[in-house]
PyMOL Python script that loads the backbone (N, CA, C, O; Angstrom):
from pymol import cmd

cmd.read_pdbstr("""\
ATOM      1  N   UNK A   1      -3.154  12.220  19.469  1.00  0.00           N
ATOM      2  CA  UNK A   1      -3.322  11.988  18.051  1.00  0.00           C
ATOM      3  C   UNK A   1      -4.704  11.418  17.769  1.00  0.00           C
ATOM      4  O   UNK A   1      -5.162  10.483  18.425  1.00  0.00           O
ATOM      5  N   UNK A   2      -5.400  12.054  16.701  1.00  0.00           N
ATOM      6  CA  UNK A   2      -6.807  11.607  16.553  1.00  0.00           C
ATOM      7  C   UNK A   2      -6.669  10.366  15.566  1.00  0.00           C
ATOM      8  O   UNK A   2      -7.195   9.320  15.947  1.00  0.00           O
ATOM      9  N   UNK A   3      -6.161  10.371  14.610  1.00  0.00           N
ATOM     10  CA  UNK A   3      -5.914   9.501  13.195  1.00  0.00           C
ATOM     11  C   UNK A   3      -6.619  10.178  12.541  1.00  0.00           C
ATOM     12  O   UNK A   3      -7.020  11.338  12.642  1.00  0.00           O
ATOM     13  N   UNK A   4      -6.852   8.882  11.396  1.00  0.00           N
ATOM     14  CA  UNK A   4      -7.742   9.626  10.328  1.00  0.00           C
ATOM     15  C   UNK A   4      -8.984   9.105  10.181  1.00  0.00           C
ATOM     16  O   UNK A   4      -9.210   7.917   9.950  1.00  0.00           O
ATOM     17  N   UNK A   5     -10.134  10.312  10.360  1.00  0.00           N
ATOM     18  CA  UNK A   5     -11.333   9.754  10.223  1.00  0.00           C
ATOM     19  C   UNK A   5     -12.540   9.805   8.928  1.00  0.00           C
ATOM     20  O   UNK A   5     -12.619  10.578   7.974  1.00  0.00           O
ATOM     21  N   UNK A   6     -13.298   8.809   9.276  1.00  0.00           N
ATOM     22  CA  UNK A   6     -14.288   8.354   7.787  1.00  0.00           C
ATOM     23  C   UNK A   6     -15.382   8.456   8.410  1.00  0.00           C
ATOM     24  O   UNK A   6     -15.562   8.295   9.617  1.00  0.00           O
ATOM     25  N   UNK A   7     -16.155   8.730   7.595  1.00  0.00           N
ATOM     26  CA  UNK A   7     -17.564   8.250   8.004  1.00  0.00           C
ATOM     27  C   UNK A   7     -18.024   7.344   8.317  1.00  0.00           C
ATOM     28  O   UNK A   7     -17.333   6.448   7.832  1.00  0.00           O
ATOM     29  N   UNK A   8     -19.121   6.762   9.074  1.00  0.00           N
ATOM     30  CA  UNK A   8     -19.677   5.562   8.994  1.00  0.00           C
ATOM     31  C   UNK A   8     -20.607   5.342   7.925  1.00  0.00           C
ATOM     32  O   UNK A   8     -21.257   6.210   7.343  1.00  0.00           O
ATOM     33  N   UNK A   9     -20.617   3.856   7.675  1.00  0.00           N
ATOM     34  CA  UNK A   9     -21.437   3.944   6.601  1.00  0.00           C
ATOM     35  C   UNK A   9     -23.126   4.200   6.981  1.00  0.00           C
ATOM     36  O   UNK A   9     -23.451   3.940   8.140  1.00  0.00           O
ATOM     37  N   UNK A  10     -23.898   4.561   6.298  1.00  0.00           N
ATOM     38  CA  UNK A  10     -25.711   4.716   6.469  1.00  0.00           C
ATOM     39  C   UNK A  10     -25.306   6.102   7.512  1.00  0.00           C
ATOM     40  O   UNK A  10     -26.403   6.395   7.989  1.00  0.00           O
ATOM     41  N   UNK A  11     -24.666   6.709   7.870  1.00  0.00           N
ATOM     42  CA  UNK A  11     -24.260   7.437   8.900  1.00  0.00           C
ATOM     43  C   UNK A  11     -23.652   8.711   8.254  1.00  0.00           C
ATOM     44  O   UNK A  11     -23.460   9.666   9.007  1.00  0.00           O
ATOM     45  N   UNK A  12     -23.380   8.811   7.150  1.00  0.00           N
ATOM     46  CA  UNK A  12     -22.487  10.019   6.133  1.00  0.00           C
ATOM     47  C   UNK A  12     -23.324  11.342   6.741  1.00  0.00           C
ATOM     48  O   UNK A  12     -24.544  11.503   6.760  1.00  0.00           O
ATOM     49  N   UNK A  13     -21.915  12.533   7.396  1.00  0.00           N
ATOM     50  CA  UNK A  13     -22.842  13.479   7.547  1.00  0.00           C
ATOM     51  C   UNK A  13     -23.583  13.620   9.364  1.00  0.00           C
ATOM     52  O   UNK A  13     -23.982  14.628   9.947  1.00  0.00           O
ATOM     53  N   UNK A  14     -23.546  12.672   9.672  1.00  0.00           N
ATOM     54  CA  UNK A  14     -23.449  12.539  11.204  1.00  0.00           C
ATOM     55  C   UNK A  14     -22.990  12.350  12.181  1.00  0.00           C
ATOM     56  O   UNK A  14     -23.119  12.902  13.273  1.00  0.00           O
ATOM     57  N   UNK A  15     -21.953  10.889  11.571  1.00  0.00           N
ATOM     58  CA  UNK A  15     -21.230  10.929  12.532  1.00  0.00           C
ATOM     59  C   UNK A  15     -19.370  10.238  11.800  1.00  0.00           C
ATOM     60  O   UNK A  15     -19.268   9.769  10.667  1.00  0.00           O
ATOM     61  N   UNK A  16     -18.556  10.326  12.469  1.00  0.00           N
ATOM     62  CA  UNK A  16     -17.260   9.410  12.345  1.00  0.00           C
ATOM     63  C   UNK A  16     -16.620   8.715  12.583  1.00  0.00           C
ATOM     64  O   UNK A  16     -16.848   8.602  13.787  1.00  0.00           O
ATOM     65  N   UNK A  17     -15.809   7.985  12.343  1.00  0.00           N
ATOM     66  CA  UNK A  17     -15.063   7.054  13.344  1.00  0.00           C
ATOM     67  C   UNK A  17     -13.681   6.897  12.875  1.00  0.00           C
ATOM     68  O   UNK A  17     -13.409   6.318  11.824  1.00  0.00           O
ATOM     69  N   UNK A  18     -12.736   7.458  13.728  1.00  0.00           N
ATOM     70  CA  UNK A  18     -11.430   7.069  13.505  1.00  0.00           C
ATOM     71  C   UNK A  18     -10.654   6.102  13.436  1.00  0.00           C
ATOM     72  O   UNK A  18     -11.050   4.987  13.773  1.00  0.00           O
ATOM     73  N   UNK A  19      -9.247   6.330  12.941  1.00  0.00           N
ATOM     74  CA  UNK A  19      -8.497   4.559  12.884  1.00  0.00           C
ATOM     75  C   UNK A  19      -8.314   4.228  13.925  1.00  0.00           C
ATOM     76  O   UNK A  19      -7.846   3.105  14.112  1.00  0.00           O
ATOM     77  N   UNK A  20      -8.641   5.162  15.112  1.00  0.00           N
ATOM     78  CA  UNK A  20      -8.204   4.515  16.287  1.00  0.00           C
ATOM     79  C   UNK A  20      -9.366   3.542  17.213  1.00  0.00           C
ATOM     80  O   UNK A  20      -9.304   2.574  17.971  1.00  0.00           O
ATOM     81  N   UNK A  21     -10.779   4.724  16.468  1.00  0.00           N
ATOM     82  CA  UNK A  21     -11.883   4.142  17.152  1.00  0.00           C
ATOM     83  C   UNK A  21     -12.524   4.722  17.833  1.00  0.00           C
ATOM     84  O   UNK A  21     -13.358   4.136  18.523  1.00  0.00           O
ATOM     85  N   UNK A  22     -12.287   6.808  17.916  1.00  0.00           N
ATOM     86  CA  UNK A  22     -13.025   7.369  18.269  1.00  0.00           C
ATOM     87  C   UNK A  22     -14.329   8.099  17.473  1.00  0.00           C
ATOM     88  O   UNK A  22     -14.268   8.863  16.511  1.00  0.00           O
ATOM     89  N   UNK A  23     -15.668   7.558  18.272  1.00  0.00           N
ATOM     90  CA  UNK A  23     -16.548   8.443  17.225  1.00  0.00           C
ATOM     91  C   UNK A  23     -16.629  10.223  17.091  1.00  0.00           C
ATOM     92  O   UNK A  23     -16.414  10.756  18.179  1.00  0.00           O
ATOM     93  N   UNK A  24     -16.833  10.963  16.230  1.00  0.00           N
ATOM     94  CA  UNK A  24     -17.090  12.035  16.227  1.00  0.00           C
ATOM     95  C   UNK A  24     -18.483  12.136  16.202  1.00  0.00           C
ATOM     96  O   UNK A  24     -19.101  11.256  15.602  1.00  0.00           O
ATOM     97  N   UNK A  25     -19.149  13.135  16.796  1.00  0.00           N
ATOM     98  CA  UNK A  25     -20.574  13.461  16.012  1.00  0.00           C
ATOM     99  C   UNK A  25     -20.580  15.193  15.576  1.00  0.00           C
ATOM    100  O   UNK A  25     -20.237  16.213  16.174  1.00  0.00           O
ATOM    101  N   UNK A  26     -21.062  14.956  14.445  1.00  0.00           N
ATOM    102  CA  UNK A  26     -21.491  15.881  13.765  1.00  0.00           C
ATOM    103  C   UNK A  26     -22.601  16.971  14.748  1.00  0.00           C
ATOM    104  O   UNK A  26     -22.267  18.094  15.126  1.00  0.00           O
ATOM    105  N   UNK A  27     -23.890  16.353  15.016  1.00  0.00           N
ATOM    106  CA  UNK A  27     -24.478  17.757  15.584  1.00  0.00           C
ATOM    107  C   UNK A  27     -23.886  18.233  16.834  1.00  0.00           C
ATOM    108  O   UNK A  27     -24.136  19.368  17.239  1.00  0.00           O
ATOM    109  N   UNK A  28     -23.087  17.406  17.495  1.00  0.00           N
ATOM    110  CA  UNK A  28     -22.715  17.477  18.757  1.00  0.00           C
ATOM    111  C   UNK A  28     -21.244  18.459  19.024  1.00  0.00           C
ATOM    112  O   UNK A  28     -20.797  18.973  20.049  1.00  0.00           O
ATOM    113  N   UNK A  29     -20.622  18.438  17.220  1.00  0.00           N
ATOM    114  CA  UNK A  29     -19.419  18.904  16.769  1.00  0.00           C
ATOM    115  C   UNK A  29     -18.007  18.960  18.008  1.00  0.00           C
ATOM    116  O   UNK A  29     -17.282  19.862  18.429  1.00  0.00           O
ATOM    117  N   UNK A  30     -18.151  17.198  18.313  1.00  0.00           N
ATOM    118  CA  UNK A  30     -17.304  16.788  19.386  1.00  0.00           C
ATOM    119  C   UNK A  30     -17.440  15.348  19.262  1.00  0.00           C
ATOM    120  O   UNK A  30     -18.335  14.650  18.784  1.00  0.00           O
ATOM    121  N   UNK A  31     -16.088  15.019  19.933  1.00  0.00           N
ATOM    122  CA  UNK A  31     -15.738  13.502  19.988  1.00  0.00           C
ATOM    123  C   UNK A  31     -16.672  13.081  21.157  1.00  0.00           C
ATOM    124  O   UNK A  31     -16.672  13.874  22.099  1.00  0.00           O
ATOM    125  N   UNK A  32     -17.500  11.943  21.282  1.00  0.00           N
ATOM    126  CA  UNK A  32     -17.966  11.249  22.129  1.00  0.00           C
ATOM    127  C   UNK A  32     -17.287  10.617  23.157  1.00  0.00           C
ATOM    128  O   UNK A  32     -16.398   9.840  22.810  1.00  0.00           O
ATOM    129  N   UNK A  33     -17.571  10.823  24.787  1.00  0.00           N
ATOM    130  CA  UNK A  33     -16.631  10.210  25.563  1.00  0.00           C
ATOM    131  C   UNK A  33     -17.639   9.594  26.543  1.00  0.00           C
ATOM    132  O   UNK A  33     -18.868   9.658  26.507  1.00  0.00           O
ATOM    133  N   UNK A  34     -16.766   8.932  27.502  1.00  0.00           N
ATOM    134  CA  UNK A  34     -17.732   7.912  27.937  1.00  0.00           C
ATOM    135  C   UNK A  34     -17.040   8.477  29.597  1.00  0.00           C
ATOM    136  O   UNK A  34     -15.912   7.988  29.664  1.00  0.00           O
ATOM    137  N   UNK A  35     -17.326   9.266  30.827  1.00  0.00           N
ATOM    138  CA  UNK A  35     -16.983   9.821  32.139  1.00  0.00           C
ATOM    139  C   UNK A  35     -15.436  10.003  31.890  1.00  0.00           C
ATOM    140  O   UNK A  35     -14.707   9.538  32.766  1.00  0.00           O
ATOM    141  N   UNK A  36     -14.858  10.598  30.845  1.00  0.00           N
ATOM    142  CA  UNK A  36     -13.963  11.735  31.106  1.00  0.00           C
ATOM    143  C   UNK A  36     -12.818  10.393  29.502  1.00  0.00           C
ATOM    144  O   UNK A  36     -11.971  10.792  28.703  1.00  0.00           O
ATOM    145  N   UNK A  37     -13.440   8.712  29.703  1.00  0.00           N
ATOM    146  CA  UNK A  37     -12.543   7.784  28.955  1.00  0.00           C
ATOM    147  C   UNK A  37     -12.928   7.926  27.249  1.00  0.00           C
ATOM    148  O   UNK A  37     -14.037   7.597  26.828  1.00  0.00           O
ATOM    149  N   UNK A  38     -11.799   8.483  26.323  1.00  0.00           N
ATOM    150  CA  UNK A  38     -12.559   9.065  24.888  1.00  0.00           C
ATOM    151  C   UNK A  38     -12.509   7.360  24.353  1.00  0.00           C
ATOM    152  O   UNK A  38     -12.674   7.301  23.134  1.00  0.00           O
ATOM    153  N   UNK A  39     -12.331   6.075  24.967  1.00  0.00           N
ATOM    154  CA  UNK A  39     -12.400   4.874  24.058  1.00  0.00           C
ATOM    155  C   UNK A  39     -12.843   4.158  25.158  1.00  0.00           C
ATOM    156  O   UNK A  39     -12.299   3.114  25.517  1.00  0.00           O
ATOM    157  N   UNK A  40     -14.069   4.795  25.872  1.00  0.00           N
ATOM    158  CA  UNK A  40     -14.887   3.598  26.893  1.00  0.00           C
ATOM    159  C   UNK A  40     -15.963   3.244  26.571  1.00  0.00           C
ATOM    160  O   UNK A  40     -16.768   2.918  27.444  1.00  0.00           O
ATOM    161  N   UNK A  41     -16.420   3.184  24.749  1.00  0.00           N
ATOM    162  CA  UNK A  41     -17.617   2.918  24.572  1.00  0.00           C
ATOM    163  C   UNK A  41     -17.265   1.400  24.114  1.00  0.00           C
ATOM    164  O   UNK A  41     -16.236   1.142  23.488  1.00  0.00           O
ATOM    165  N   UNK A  42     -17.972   0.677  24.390  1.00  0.00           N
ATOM    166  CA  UNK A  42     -18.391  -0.829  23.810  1.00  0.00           C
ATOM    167  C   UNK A  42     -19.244  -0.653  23.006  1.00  0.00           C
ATOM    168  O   UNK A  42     -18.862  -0.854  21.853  1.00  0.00           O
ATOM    169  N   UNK A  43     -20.359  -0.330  23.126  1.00  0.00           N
ATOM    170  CA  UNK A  43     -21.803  -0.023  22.344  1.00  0.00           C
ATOM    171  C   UNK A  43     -21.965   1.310  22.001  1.00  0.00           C
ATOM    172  O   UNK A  43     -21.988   1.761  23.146  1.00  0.00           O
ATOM    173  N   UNK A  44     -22.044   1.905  21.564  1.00  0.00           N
ATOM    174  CA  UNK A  44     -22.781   3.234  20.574  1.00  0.00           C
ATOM    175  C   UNK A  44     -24.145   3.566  20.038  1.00  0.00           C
ATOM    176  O   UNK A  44     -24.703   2.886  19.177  1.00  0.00           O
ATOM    177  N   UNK A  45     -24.610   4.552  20.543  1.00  0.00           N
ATOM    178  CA  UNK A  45     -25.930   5.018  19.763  1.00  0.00           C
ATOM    179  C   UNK A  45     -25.653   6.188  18.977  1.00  0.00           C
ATOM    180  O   UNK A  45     -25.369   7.377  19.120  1.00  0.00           O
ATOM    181  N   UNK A  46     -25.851   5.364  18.122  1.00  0.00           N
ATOM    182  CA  UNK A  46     -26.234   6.336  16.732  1.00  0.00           C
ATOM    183  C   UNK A  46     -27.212   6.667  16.513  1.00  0.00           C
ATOM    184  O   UNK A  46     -28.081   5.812  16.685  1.00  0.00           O
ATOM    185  N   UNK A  47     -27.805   8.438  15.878  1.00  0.00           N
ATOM    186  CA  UNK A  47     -29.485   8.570  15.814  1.00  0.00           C
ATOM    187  C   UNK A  47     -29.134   9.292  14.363  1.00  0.00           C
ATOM    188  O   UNK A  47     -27.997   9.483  13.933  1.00  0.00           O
ATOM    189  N   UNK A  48     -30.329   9.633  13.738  1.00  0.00           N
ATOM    190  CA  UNK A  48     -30.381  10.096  12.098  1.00  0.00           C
ATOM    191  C   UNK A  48     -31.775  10.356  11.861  1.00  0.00           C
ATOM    192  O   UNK A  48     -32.445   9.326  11.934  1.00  0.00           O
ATOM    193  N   UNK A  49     -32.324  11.226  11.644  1.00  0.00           N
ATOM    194  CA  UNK A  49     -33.772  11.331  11.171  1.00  0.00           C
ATOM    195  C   UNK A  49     -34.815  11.164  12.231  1.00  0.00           C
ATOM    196  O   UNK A  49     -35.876  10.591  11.984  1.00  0.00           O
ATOM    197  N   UNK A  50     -34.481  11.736  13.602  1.00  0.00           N
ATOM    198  CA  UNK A  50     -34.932  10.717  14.658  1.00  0.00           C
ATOM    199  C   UNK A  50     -35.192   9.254  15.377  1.00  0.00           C
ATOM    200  O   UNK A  50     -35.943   8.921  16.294  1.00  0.00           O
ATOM    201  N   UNK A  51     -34.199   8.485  14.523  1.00  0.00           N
ATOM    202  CA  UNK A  51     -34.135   7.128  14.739  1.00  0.00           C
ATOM    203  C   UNK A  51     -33.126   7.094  15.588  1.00  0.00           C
ATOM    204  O   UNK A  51     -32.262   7.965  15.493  1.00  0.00           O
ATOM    205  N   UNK A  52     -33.016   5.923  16.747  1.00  0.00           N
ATOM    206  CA  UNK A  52     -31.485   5.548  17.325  1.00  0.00           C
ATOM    207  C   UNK A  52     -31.515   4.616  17.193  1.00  0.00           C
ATOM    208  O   UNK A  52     -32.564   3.973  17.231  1.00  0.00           O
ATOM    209  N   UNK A  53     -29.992   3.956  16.907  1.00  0.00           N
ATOM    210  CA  UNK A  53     -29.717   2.608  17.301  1.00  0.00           C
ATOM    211  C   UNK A  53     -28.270   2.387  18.195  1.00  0.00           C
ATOM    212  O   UNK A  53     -27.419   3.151  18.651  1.00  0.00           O
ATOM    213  N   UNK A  54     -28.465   1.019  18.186  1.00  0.00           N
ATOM    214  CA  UNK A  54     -27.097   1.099  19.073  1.00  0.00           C
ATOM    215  C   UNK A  54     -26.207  -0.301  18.427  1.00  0.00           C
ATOM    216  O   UNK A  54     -26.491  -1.491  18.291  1.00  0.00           O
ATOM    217  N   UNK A  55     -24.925   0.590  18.105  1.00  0.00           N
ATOM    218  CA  UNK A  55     -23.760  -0.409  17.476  1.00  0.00           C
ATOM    219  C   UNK A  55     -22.311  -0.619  18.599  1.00  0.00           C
ATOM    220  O   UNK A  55     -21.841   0.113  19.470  1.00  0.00           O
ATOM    221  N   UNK A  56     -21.896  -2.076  18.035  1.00  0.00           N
ATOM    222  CA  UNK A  56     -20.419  -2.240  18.632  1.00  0.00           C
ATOM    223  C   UNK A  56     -19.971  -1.235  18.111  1.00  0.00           C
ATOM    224  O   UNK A  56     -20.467  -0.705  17.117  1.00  0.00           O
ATOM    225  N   UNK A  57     -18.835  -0.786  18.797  1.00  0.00           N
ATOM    226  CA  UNK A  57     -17.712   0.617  18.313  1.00  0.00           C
ATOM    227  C   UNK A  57     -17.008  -0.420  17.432  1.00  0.00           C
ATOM    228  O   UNK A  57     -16.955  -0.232  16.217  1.00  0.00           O
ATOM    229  N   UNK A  58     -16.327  -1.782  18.139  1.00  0.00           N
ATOM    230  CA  UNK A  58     -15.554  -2.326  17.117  1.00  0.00           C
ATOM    231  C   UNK A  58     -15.956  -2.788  16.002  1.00  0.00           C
ATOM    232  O   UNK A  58     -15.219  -2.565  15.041  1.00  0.00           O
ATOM    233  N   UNK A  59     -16.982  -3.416  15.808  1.00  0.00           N
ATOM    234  CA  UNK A  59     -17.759  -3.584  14.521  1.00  0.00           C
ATOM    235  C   UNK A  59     -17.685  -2.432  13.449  1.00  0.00           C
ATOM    236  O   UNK A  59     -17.158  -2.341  12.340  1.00  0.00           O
ATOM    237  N   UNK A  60     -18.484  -1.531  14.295  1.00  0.00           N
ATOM    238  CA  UNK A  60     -18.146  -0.230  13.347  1.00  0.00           C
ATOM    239  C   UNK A  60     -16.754   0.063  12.538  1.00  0.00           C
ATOM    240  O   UNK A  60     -16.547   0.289  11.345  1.00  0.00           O
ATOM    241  N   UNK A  61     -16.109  -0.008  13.379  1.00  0.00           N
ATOM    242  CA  UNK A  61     -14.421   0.089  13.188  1.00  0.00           C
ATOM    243  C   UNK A  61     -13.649  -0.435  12.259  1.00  0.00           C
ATOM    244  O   UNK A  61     -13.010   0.196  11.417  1.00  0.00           O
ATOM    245  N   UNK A  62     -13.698  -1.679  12.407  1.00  0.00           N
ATOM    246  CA  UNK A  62     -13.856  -2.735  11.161  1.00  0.00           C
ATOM    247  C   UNK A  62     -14.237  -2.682  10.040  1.00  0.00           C
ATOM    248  O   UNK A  62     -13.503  -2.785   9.056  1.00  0.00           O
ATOM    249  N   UNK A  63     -15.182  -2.550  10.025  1.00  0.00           N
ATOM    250  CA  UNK A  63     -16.230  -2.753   8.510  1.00  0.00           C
ATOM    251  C   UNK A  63     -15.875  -1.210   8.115  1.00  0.00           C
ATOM    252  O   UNK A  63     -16.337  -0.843   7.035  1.00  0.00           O
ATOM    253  N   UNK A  64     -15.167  -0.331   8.801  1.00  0.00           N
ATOM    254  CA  UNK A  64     -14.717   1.154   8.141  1.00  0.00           C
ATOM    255  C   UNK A  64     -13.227   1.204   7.772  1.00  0.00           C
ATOM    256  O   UNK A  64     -12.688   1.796   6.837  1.00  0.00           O
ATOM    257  N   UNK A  65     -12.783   0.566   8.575  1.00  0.00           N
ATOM    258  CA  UNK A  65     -11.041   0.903   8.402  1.00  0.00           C
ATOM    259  C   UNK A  65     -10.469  -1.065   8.462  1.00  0.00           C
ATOM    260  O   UNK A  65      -9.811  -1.488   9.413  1.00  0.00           O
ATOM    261  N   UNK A  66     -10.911  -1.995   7.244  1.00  0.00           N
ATOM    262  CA  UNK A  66     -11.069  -3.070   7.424  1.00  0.00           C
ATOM    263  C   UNK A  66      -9.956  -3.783   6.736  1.00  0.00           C
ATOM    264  O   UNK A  66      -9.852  -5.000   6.582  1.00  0.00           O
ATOM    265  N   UNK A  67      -8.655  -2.298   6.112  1.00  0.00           N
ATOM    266  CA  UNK A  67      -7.357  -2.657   6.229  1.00  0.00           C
ATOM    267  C   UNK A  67      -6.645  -3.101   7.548  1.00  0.00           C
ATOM    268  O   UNK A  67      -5.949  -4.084   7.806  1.00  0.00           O
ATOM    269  N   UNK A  68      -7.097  -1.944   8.355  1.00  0.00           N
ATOM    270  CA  UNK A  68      -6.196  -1.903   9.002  1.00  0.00           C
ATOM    271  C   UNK A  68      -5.766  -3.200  10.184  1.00  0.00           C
ATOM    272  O   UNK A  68      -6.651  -4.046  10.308  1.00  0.00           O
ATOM    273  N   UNK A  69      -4.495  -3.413  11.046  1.00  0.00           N
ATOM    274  CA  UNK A  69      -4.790  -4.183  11.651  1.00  0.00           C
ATOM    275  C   UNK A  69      -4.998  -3.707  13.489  1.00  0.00           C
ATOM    276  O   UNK A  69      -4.594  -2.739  14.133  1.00  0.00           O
ATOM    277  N   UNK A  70      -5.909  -5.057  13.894  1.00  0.00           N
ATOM    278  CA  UNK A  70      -6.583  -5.378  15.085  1.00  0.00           C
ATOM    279  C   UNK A  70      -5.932  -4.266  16.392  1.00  0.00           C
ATOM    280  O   UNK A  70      -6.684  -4.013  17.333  1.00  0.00           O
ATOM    281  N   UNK A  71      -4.571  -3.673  16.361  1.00  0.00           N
ATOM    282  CA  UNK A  71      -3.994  -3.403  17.564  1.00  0.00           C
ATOM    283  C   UNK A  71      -3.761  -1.826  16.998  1.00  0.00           C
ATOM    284  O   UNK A  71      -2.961  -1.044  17.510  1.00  0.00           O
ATOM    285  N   UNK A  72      -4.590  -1.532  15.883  1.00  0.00           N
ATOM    286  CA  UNK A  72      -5.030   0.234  15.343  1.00  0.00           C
ATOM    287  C   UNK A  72      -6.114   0.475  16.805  1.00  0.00           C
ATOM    288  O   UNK A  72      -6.197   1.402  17.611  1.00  0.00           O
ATOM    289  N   UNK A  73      -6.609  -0.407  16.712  1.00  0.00           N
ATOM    290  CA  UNK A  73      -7.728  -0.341  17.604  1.00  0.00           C
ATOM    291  C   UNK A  73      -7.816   0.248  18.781  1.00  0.00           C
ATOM    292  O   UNK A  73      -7.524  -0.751  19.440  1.00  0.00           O
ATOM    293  N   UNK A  74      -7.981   1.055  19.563  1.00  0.00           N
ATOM    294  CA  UNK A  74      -7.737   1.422  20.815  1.00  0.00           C
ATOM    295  C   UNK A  74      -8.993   1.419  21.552  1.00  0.00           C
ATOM    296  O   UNK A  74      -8.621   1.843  22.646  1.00  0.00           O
ATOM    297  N   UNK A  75     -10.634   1.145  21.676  1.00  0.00           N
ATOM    298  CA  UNK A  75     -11.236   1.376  22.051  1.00  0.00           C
ATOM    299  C   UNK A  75     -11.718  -0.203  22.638  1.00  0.00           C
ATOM    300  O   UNK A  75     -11.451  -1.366  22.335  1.00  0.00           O
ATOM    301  N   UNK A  76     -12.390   0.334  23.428  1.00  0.00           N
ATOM    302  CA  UNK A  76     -13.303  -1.123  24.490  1.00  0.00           C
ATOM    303  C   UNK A  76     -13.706  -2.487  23.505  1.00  0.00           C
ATOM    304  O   UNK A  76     -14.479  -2.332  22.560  1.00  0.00           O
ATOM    305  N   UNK A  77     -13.230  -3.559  23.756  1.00  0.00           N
ATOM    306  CA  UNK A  77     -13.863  -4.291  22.922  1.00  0.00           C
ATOM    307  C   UNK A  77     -14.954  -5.302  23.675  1.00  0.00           C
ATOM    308  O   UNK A  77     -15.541  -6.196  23.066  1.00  0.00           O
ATOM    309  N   UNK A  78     -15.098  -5.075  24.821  1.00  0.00           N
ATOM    310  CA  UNK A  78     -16.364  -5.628  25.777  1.00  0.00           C
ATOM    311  C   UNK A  78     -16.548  -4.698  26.877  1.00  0.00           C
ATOM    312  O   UNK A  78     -15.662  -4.003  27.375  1.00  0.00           O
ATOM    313  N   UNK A  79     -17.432  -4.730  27.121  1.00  0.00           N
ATOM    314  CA  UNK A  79     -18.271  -3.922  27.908  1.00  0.00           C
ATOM    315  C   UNK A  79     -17.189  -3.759  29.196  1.00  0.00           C
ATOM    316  O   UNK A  79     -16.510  -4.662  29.684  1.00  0.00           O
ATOM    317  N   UNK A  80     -17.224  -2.499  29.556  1.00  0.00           N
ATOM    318  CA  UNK A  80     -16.639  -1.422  30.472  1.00  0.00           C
ATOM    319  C   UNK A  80     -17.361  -0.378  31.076  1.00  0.00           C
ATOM    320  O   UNK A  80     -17.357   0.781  30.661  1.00  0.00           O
ATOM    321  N   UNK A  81     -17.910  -0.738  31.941  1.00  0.00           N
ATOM    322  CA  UNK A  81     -18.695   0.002  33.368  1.00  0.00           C
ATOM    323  C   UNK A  81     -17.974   0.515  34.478  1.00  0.00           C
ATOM    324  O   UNK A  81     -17.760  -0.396  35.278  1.00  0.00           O
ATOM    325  N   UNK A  82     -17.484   1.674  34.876  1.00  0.00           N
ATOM    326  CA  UNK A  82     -17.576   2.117  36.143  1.00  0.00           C
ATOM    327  C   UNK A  82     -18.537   2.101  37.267  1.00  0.00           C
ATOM    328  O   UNK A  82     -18.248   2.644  38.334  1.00  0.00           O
TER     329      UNK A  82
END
""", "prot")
cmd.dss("prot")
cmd.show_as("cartoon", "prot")
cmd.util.cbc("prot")
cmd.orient("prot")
């Protein structure tokens, strides 16, 4: 199950993020995964106009779906390295 996804904000058009906490990207026209795990990102780079930056997934998450509650969440909330 994907949920339902929104845009990020400053991000409309590039990329998404679901209630669960997976990003989509737009040019990439695929969910972002991290060695095979679709909720092993902690940090995220986002790019737009040739700019990148790099955001918490949960932050993101939050400030998008900032009904919902804490255990919607399914993705890394500190850093996760293989």
């Amino acid at each position: 199950m994907k949920g339902e996804r929104r845009a990020i904000r400053n991000y409309e058009k590039f990329y998404d993020i679901t209630s669960s906490g997976r990003i989509y990207s737009y040019a990439r026209k695929r969910y972002l995964t991290r060695k095979n795990d679709e909720y092993g990102f902690h940090i995220v780079k986002l790019s737009k106009e040739g700019v990148s930056s790099n955001f918490n997934v949960y932050q993101l998450w939050r400030s998008t779906f900032s009904e919902l509650s804490d255990e919607e969440f399914k993705g890394a909330r500190k850093v996760k390295y293989k």
